[in-house]
C-alpha angles and dihedrals in degrees: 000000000000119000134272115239125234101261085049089060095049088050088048080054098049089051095056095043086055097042091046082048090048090048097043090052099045092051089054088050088055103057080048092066125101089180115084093202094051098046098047090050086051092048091049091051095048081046085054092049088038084065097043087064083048092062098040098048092051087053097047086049094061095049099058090051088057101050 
């Protein structure tokens, strides 16, 4: 695997930093919500974004260990 430039890294960063605000928004969405549909649908949808950080984070992980 090559490595990841500097800039690549800080983009890897900003997208976590958006997906952990999503996540974060939607979830308080969610406990707004009087409507159970709706907030399970909202809850599924911050999961989904949850895992995404996950992802990233794993990813951006790895990268730091091969530089």
């Amino acid at each position: 695997m090559a490595s990841l430039t500097t800039k690549e890294l800080t983009f890897i960063e900003d997208e976590l930093r958006a997906e952990e605000i999503i996540a974060k928004t939607i979830n308080w969405c969610a406990t707004l919500c009087d409507d159970e549909q709706l907030k399970n649908t909202l809850e599924q949808l911050a999961q989904f974004h949850q895992e995404n950080i996950l992802d990233l984070s794993k990813y951006f992980n790895r990268s730091q260990d091969i530089q």
